[in-house]
Each structure stands twice: as C-alpha cells, then as structure tokens.
KEMIKOL-670461 format. One record per atom (N, C-alpha, C): x, y, z; residue in one letter. Coordinates in steps of 0.001 Angstrom, whole numbers, plus 500000, padded with zeros to 6 digits. Each point is the difference from the previous one (the first is absolute). Layout:
// KEMIKOL-670461
XYZa/...
//
This chain:
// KEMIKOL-670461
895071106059880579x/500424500447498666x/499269499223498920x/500022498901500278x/499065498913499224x/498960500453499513x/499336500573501387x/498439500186499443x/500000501294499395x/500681500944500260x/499898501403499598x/500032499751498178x/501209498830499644x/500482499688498505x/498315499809499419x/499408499144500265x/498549499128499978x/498750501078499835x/500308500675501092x/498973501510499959x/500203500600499138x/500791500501499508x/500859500813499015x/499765499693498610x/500247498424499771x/500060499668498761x/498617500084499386x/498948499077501464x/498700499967499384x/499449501126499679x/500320501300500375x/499107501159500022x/500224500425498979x/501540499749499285x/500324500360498515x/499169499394499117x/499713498824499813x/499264499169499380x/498820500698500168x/499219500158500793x/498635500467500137x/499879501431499481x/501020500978500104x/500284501107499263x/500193499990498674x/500435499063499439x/500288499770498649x/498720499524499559x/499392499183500509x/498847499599499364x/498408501068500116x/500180500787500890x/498610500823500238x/500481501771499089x/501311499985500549x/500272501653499631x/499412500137498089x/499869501331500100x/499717500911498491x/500540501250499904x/500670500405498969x/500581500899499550x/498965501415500123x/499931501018500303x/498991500813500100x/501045501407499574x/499438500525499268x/500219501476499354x/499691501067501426x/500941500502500004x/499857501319501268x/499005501180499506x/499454500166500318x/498466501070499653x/499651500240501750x/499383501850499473x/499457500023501380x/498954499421500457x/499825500071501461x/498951498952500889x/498938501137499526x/498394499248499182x/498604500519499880x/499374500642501555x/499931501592499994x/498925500253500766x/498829499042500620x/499940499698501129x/498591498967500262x/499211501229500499x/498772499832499009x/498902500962500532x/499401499188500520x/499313499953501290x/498883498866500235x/498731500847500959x/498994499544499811x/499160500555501360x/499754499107501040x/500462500042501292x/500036499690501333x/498970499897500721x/498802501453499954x/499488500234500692x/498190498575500049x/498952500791500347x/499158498969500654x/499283499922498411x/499684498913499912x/499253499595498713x/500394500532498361x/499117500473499171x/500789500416498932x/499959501471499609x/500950500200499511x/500489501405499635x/498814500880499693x/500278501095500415x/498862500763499770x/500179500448498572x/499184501194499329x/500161500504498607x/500404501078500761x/499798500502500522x/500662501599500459x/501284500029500454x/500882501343500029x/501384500104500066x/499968499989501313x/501400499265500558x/500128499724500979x/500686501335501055x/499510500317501236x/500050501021500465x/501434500096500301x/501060500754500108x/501038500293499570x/501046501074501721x/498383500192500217x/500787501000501236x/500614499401501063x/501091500490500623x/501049499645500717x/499537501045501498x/499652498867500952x/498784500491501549x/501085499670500631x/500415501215500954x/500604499949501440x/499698498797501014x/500680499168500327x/499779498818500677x/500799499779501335x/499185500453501409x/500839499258500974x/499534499026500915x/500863499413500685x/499163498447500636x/499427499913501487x/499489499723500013x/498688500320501416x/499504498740500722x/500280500306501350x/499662498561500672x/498710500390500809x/499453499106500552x/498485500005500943x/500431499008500945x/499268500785501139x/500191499839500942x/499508497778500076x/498614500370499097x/499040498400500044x/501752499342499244x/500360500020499265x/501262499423498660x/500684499434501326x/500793501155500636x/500810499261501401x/499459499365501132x/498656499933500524x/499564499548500587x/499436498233499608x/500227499994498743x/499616498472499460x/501469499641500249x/501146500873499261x/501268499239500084x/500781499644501505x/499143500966500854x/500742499675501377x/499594498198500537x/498115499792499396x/499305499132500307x/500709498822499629x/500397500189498499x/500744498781499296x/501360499651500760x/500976501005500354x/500940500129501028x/500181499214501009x/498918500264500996x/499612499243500944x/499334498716500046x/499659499662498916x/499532498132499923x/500834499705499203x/501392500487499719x/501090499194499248x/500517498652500816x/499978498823499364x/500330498883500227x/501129499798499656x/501295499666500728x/500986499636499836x/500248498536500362x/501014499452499093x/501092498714499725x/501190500043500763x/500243499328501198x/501145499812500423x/501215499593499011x/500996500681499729x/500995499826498961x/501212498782500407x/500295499334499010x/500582498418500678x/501464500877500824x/500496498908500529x/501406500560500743x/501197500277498819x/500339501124501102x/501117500851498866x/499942499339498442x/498878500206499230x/499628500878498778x/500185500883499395x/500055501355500804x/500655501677500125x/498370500209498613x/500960500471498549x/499189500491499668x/500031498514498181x/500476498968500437x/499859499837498896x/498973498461499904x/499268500037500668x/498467499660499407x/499267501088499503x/500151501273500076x/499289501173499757x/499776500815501361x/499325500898499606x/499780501046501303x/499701498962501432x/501071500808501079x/500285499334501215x/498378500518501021x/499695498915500147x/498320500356500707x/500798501012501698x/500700499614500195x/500318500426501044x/500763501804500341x/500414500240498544x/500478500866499593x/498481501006499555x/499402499250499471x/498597500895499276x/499147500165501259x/500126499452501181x/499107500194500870x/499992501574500556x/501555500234499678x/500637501413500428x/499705500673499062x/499773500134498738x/500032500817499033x/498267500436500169x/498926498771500428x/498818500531500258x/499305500701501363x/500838499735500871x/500138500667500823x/500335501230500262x/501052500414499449x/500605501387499711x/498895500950498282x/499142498876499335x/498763500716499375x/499446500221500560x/499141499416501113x/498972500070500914x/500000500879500940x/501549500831500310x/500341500543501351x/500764501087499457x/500663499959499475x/501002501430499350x/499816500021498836x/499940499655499378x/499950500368498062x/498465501143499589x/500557501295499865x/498893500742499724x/499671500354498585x/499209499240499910x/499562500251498341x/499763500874499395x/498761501296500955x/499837501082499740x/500993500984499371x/501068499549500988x/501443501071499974x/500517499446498684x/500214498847499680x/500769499557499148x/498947500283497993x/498739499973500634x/499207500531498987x/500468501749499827x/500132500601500516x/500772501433500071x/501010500214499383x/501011498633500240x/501346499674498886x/499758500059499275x/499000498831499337x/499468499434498467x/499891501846499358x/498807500791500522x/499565501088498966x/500923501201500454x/501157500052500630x/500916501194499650x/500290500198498578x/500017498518499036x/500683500610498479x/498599499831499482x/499545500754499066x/498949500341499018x/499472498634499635x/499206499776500062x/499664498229499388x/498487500827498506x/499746499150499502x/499045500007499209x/499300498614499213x/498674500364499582x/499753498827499396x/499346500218498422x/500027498987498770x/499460500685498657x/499555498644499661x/498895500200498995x/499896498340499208x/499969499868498657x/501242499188500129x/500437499087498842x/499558498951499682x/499816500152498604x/499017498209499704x/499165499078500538x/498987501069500810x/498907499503500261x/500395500292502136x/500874499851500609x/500729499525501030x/500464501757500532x/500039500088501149x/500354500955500892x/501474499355500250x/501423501381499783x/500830499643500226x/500690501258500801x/500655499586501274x/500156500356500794x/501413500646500110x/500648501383500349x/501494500192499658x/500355501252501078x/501328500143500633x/500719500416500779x/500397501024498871x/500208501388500396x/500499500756498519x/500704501103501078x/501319500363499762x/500890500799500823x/500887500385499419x/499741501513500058x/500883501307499054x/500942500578500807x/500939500233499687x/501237500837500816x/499664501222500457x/500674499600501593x/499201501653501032x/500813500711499165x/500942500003499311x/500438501455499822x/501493499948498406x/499640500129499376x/501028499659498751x/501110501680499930x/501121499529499738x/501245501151499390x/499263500288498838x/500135501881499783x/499871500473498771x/500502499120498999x/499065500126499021x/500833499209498222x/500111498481500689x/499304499326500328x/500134499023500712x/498426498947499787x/499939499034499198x/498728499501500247x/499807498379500567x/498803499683500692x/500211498934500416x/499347498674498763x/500970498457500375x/499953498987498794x/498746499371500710x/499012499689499157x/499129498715500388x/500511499422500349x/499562499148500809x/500611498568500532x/498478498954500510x/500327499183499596x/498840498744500017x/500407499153500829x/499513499871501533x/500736498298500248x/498324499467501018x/500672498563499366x/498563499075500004x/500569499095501138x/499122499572500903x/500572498973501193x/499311499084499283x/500317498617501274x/499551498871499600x/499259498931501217x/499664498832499561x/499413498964501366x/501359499480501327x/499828500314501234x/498458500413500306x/500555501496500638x/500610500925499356x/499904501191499765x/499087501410499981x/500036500951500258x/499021500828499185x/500605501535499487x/499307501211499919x/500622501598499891x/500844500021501623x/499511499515501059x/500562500398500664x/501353499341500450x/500395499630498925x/501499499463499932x/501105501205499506x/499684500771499464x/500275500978499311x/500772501474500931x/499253499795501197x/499574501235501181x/501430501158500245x/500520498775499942x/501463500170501229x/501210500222498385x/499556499928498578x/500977500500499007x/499743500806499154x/498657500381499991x/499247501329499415x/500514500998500893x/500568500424500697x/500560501438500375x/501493500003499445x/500502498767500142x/501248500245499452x/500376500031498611x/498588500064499142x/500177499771498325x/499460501260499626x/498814500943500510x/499758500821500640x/500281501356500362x/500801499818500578x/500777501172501202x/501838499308499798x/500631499643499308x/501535499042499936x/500474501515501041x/500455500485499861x/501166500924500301x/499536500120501579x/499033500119500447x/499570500338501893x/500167498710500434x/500102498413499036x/500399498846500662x/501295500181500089x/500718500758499288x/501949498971500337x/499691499936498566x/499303500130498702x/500288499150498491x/500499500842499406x/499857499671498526x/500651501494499068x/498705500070499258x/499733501225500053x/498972500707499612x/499697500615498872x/501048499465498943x/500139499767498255x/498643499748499389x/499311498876500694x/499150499787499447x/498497499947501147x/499050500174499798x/499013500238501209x/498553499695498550x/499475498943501228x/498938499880499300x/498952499427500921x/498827500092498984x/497792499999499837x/499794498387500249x/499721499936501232x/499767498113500344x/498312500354499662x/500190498573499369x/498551499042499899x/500121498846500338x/499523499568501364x/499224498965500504x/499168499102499750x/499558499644499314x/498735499186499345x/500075499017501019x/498569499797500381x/499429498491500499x/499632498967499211x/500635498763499313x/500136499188498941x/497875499663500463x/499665499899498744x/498097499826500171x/500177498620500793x/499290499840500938x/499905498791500634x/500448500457501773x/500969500996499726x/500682499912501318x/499224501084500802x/500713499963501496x/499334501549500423x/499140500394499322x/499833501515499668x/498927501047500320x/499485499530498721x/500869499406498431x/499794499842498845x/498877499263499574x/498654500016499629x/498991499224499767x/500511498992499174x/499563498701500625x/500618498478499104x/499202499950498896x/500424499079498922x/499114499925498621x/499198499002500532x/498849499873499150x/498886499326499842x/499796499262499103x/500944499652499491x/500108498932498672x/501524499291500378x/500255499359499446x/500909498795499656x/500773500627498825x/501361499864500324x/501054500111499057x/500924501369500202x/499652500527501317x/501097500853500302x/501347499863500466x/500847500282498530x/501327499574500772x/500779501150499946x/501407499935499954x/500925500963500213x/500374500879498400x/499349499318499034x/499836500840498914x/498957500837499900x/499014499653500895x/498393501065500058x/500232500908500930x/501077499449501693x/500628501343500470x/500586501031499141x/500844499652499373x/501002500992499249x/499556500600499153x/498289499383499601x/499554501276498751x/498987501031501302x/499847499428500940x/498890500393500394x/501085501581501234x/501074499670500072x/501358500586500672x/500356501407499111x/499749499467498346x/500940500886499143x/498830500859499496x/497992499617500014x/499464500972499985x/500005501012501422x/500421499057500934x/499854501420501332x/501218500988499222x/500665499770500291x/501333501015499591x/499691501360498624x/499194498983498910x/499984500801499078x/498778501081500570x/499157499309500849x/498937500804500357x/500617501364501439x/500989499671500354x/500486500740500816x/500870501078499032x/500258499638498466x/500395501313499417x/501531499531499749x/500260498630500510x/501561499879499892x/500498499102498669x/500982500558499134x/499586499605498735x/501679499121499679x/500959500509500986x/500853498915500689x/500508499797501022x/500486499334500773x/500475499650501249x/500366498703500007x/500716499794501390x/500923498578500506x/498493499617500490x/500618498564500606x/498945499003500295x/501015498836500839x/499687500084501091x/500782498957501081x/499222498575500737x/500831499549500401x/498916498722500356x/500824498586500172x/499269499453501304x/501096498571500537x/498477499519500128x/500175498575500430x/498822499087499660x/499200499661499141x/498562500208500282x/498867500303498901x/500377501680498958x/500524500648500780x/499955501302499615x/501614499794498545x/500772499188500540x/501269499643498576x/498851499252499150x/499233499426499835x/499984499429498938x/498685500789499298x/499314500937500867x/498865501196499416x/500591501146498761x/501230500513501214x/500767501206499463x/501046498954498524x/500005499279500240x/500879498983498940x/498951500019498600x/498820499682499865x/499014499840499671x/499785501358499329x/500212501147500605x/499513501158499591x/501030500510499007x/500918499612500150x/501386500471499318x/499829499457498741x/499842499137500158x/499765498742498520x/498914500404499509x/498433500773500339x/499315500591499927x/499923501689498712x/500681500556501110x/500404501310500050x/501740500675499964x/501046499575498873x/501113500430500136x/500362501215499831x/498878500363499193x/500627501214499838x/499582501263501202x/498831499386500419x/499556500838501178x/500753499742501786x/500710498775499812x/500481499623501409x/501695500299499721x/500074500740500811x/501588500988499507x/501149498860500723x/499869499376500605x/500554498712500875x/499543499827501193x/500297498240499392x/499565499166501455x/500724499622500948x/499581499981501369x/500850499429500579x/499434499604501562x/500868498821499960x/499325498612501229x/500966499687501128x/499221499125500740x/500648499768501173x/500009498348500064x/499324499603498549x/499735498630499794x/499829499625498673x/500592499270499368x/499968499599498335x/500290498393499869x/498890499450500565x/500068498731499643x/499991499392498189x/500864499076499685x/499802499030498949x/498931499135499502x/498836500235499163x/499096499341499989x/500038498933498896x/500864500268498933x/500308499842499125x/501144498973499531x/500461498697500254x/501414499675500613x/500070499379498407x/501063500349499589x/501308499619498707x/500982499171500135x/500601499303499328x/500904498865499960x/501201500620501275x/500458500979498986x/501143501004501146x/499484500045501774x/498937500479499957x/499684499961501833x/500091499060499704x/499797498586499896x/499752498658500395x/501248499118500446x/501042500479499026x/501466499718499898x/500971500716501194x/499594501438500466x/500699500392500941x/499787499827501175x/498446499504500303x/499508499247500935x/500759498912500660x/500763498861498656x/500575498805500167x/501253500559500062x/500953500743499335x/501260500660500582x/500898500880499896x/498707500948500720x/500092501204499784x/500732500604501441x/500217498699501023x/500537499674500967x/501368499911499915x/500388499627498600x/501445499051500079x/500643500782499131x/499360500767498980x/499789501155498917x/499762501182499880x/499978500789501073x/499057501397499955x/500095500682498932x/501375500251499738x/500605501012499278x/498960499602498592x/499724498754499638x/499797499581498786x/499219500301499727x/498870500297501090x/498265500661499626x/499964501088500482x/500847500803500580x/499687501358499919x/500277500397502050x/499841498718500641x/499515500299501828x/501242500478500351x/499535500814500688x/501085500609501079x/500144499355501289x/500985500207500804x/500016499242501187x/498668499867500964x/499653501570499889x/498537499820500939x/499246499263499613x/499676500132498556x/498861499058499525x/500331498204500561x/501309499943499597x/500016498116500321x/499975499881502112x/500112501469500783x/499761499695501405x/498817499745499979x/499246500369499075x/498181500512500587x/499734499078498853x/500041499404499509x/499426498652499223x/500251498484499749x/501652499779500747x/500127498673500182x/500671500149501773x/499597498173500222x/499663498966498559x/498404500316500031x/499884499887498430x/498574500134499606x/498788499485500393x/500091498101500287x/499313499551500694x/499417500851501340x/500809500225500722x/499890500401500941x/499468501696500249x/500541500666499586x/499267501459499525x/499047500107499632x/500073499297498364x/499177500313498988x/499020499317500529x/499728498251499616x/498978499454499503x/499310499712501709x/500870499542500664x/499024499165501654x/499802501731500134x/500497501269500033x/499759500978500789x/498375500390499134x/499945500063498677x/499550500458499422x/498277498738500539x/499977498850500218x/499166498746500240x/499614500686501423x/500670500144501038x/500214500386501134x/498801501287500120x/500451501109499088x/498864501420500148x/498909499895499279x/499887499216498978x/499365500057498824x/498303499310500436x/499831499411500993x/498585499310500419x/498950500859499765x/500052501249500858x/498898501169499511x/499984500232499142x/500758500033498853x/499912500481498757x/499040499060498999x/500346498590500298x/499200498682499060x/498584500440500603x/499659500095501442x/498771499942500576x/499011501769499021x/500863500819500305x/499151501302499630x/499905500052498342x/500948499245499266x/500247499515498662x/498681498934499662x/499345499180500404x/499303499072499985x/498422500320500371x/500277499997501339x/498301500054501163x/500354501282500638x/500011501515499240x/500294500686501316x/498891500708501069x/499195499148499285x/498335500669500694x/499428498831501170x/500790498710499899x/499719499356501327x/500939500195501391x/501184500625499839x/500670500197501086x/499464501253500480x/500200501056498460x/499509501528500368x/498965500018500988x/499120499534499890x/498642500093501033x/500211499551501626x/500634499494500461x/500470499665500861x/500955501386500746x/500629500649499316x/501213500929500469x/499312500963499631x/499061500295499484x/499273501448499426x/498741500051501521x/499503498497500707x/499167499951501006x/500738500371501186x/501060499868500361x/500872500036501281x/501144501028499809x/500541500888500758x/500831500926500067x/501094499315500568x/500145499097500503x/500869499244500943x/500616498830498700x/499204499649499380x/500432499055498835x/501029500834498725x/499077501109499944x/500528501000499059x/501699500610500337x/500533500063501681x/500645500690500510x/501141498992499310x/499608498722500756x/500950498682499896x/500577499650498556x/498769500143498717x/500291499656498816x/501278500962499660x/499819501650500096x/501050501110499487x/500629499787500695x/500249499955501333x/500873500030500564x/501237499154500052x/500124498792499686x/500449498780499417x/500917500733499080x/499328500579499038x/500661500631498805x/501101500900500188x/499562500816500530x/500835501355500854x/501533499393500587x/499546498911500542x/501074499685500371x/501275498808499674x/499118499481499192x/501313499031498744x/500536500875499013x/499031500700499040x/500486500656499381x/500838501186500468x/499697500291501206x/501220500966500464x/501624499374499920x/499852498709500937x/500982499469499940x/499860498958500104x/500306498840499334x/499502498307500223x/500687499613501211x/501255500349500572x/500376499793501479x/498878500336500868x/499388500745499694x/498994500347501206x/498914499141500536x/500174498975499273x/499000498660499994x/500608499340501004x/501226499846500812x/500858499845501235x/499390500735501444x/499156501262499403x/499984500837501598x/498420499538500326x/499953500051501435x/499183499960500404x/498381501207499440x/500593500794500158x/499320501049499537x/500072500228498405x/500946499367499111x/499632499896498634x/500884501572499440x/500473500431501084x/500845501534499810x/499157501009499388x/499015499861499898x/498788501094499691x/500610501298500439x/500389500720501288x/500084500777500263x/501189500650500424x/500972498886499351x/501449500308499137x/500181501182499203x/498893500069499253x/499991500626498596x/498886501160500228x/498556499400500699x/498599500961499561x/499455500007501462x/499497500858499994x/499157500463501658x/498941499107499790x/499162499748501089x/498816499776499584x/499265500540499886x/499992501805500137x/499162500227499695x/499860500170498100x/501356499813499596x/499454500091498308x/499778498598499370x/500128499137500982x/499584498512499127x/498750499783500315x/499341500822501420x/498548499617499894x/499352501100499270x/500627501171499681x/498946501087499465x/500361499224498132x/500521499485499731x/500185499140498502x/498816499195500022x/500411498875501418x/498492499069500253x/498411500344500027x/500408501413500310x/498358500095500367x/499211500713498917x/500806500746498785x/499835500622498991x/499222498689499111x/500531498762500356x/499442498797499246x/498443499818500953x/500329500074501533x/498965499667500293x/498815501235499718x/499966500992500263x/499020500941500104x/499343499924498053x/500947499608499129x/499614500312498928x/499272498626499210x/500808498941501233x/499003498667499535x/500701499409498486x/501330500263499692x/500542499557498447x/500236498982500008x/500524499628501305x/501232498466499980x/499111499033498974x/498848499785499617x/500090498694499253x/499899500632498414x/499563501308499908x/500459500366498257x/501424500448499890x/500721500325501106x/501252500024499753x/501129498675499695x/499184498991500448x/500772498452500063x/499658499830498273x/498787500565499408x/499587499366498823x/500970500177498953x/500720501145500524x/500877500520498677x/500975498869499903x/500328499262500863x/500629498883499796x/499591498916498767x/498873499662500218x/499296499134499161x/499899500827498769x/499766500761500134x/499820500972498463x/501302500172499133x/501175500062500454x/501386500405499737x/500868498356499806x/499373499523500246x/500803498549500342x/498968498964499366x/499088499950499933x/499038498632499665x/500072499577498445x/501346500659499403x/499866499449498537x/501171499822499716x/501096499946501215x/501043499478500004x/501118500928499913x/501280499764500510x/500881500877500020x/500834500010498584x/500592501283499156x/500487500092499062x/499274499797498891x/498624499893500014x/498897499553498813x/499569501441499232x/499790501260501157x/499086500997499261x/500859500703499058x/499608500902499019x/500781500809499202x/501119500694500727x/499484500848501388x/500670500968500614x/501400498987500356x/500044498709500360x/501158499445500129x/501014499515499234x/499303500306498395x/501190499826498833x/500237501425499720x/499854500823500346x/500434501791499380x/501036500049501010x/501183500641499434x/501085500583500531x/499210501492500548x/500915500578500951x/499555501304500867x/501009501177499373x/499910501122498890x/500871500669499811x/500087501049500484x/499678500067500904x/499425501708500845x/501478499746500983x/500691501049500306x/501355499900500505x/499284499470501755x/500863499652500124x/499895499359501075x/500924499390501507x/499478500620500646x/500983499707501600x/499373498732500762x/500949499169500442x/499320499341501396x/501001500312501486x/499289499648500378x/501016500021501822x/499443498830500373x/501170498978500275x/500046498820500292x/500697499406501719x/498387499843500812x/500239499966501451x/500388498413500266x/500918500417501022x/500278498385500162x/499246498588499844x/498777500489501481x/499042499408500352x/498616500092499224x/499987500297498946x/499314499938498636x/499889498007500193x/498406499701499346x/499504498930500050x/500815499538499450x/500432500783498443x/500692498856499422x/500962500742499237x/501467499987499883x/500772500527499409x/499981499989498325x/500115500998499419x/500093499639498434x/501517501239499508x/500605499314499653x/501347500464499549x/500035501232498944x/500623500381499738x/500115501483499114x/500031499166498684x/500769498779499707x/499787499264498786x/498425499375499673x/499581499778500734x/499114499565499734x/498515500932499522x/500155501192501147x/499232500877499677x/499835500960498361x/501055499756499711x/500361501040498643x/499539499111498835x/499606498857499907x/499696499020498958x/498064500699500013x/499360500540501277x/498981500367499830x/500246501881499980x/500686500887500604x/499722500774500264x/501411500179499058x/500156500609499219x/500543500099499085x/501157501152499966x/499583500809500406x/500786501706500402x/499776500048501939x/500857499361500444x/500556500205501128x/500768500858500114x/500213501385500414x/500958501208500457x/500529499834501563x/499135499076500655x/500146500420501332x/499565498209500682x/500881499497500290x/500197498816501053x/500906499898501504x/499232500100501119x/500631499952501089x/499789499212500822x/500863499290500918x/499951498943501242x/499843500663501075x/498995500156500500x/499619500496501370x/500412500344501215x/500546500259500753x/501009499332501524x/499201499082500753x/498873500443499907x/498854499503501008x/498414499781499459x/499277499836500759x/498347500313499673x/499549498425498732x/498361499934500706x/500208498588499168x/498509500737499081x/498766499368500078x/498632499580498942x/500014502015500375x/499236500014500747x/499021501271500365x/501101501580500139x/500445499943499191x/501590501118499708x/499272501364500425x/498952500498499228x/499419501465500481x/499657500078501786x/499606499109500235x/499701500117501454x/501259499258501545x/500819499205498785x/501105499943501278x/501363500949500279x/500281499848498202x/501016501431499807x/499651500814498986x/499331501061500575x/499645500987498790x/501263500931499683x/500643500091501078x/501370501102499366x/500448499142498735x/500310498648500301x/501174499162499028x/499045499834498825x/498579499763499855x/499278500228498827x/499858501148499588x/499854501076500384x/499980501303499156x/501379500662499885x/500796499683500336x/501399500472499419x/500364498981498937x/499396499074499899x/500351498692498592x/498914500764499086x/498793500670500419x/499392500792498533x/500494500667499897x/500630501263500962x/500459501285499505x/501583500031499231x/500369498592499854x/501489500053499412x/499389499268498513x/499236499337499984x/499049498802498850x/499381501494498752x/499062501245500765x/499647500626499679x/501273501507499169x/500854500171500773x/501165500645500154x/500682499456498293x/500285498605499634x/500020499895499224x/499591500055498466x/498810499447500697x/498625500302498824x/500258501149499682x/499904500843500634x/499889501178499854x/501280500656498837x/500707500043501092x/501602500530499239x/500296499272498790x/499653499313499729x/500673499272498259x/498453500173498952x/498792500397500724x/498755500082499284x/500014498422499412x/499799498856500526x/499995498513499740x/498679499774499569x/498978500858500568x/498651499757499391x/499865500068498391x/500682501231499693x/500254499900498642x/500541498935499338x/500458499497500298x/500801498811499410x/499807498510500005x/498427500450500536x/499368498576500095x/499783499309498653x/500517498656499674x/499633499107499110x/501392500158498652x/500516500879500329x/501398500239499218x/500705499033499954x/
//
C-alpha cells in the first residue's frame, strides 16, 4: 500500500508539472508521401487492381529448407510457457508445418473474399473488401472499417466477416448487415511498407480514410482492437463527421489525469467514488499486481520494437522458426495470461494451427515482420500522451466490448474522459487480445447491438452537441 501511495503521489507531481491545457479541435489530415524517393509531379494513379496471393513452389521449398536446419534450445525444467515460447512445444508446431500444414489450401482460404490493392501516398495499400451475398428489399448494407493489429493481420477478420455480412444465416439479427473493409495496416502483409520515417498511426488513419473515400464511402463505422483501436481512434478525431461510430475491442488510456491517478490509489477501497464497477476493481486490483508488474511483465517487446526494431526484426524476418516462436508467444498470453502455466502455452485451446500458421506465414511469404515492428518506434518514440491525437477528446459515438483477458483493463470511467459519447460499454464473458479471431460470434453481436443503436437514435447526428 505504501508504495502504491509513493507511485501515485509522484506521478501527480510529474503530471502537474509537464501537463498543458489544449483546446479540442479536430486531428489535421497527415498527407505524407511514403513511397521510393521524392514525389513525383504527376497525379498519383488512383485505380483500385484485383489482388490475390500466390505461392511458388521455389518460396516453399526455401521455407521447408529453413524448417529443416531449425536449431532448437532445450527449455529449462517445467518452465511451461513462461520464459516464452516452449522449444519443446514449437518443435511440434514445426513439425506439423513441415508435414501437414498446407499452405496452398490455406492460400485458397486467404482469396475466397475479394482482396484488392490501390496506392496511397506514394505506397501500395492492400484491402480485403466483402459485400453482402444477398441484402432484403429496401435494405442497404453499412460500411464497416476494421483494422487489425501486431502481430496480427486481415486474416484475423476471416471467421467474423460472414457473420457481419450474412447476420441472419449465422443465428444474428439481421437489422443491420453490412460492406467489410479489411485493410492491411502499410507495413504489414500484402500492404507495401513506407520508405521514409515517420509513419505512425495518424498517417494510417489518413492513409485508411483516403481508401474509404476512394471506395465511394462518404460514411461508415470503423472498428479496431490493438494497432487497429488507436488507427480507427485516430480517424474519428480525423474524420467525425464522416465516421458514423466507433467501436473497439480495446481503448487503452494514453493520457493519465489526476482522477485516473487517484482511483488507481483507491479506487480499490472507493469504487463507487470514481465511477468502477465491481468488474472493473476484479480485473484491475490490486493494481500493483494487474496493472503495473503485469503491464512490466508483457511490455519487453514493445520497448525493443519501440527503440531498435530493425535489429531483432532481421533475425525473425531470416528464420521461420524464430518468426513462429516470436507470434506465437503472443497468441498465447494475450489469449489468456494463465496459459503461460501450460505446457503447450494453450495455443490450441482457442486457434487451430492451421490459422496461427496461415497468420505466420502471411508475415513470412510477405517478408513485413521488421516494417511491421517499426510502427512501434514510429507511434511510440516521442513518448506516450505527448502527440496532439492524445489531447483531443473522441466525439464520434462510440462502443467498446471489454474482454476479460484484454492486456490491460481500462474501466468505462476512465474511458469516457477520452471517448466522450459512449452509447455502448460491455464486459465480455470470455475472450482476451485477438477478439475477431477467438470469438467472432461475441464480437459481432457487440457491433450489431453498438450499431443497432447508432442507428435507432441517429447519434451520428448528434455528434459534438
């Protein structure tokens, strides 16, 4: 308790002395050019090319090679999974690449939904685009935008695009049915990475909100947990009047105020006083322990890809076996931090392998992992709560769905100090980081009730009122 008082107090002090008052104005369009050297004088070509993904025979025949001279680390005794990926566990996961995992077939998955590619600001950007097999008379379908995140990609998406889609042939209610866009964030997958320095999650979101306008869509929702909450966050603050509501599976605090700082210290002993509900004080104290060691605990990759992410990148971008171990790690804390107990890391608790390696190999065949680590450094290297986008309130109405096993819990009080018009806050039953791909029913019935609203009270209108 001592130290929590000590933590607490000093951070006030340091808040008091750095913070500035900032006028709410929308977040500036970032136009930037990406592409190789400098901008041309001519208009930039605009057409939107049918895109699907194609393997060679030579592509798998190097990766089988790399496969087979994988060097493994005997893992210390009962470890399970929390030094990181269990060598003994991954021996099976490359084995079952090497022997059953058919890529071909699983490349067949990838281009059942329409993919395409267009270039924006210099940069080829890459997008999943999927229209409803079949709409009710007098019936039209809503844009919908959702952006994944690290180490993520479109094909996180797979398994909740039919049910956002097609709602009524899943079991949903079919009130509302809507036009997915996929985007591959530039850097990742199929998405050509920038070529300059300074791409962050404000150059996604302009570079996000010209695809859309270029697709003809003049409003729509915009969804997004990880990298993809703080893009689609970005775009809103961007674009309010064009983003009809947002809504996440993740809304971290970047921004921390005397109030978070105070309910932190006892908000335990106090809930009622700052706003927490019972769930919030299960899933956040004691804080030490949740919050700050849990938060020290996951947070290593983040300082490293935040810092140097081009000396590890090269290493995991050379080896498929390094690459497997790095995501895979991920997959499975963020699923559930108990899972750092199993031998096997519970990987296949939740995900087959064949969709955690067809995720993996989308990195490998496309070669991103080290411009995808950069966005770290780009988004982070000037400090947390410093840029404009982190003093603007979010007035675009707004839903979250709040999974247990979420990295890091952030309370409905806390969230509304940034996101301003909350309509829609829910506690999850289940499902932790990667929500579209572990429970897509329980995520797309949290849009179609998020949307349901929007809808029925027309809240878009009433943005900034």
């Amino acid at each position: 308790m001592l130290l929590e008082v000590f933590l607490v107090l000093g951070t006030v002090v340091i808040y008091f002395l750095l913070s500035r008052k900032e006028e709410a104005t929308l977040l500036p369009l970032k136009e930037g050019w990406w592409g190789k050297g400098q901008k041309p004088d001519t208009e930039e070509d605009k057409t939107i090319r049918p895109f699907k993904v194609e393997t060679t025979e030579e592509e798998l025949s190097d990766l089988f090679r790399r496969l087979d001279q994988a060097r493994f680390t005997e893992p210390l005794e009962n470890s399970r999974f929390h030094y990181g990926t269990n060598s003994k566990y991954l021996r099976k996961v490359v084995s079952y690449w090497k022997n059953q995992f058919n890529w071909k077939k699983q490349v067949e998955v990838l281009n059942k939904y329409p993919q395409f590619k267009t270039k924006i600001q210099g940069i080829d950007v890459h997008f999943v685009h999927v229209k409803p097999p079949c709409l009710p008379e007098g019936q039209s379908a809503k844009p919908l935008l959702m952006v994944h995140g690290w180490p993520g990609s479109f094909y996180e998406f797979y398994k909740i695009i039919p049910l956002l889609t097609d709602p009524a042939s899943h079991g949903l209610s079919g009130e509302h049915v809507f036009e997915v866009i996929c985007p591959s964030i530039p850097g990742y997958g199929f998405s050509e990475a920038p070529h300059k320095k300074g791409f962050d999650s404000v150059s996604a979101a302009s570079v996000f909100y010209e695809l859309m306008l270029r697709l003809g869509f003049n409003e729509f929702y915009a969804q997004g947990g990880d990298a993809g909450w703080l893009i689609c966050t970005n775009l809103a603050q961007i674009a309010p009047s064009q983003v009809k509501g947002l809504h996440l599976n993740l809304a971290l605090v970047t921004k921390m105020g005397v109030i978070h700082l105070l309910s932190v210290l006892l908000g335990r002993y106090l809930p009622g006083l700052f706003g927490f509900q019972d769930e919030d004080v299960k899933r956040m104290f004691p804080f030490l322990q949740k919050g700050l060691y849990k938060s020290l605990v996951e947070s290593g990759y983040a300082h490293i890809q935040a810092t140097k992410p081009d000396t590890v990148g090269c290493g995991l971008n050379d080896s498929p076996v390094g690459l497997a171990a790095y995501i895979l790690e991920k997959f499975s804390t963020w699923t559930d931090p108990e899972f750092r107990d199993l031998e096997d890391g519970g990987l296949e608790r939740k995900f087959s392998l064949d969709d955690l390696l067809t995720n993996i190999m989308i990195y490998w065949v496309s070669g991103c992992m080290v411009s995808s680590m950069r966005f770290y450094k780009e988004a982070l290297q000037n400090g947390l709560g410093t840029q404009k986008h982190d003093k603007l309130t979010v007035q675009v109405p707004t839903g979250i769905a709040s999974f247990p096993n979420e990295i890091m819990h952030t309370p409905q009080a806390w969230a509304q100090k940034k996101y301003i018009n909350i309509v829609s806050f829910h506690f999850m039953p289940r499902g932790g980081h990667f929500a579209a791909l572990e429970e897509p029913e329980l995520l797309a019935e949290d849009i179609l009730q998020f949307v349901g609203k929007v809808e029925k009270e027309q809240l878009w209108r009433k943005k900034g009122e």
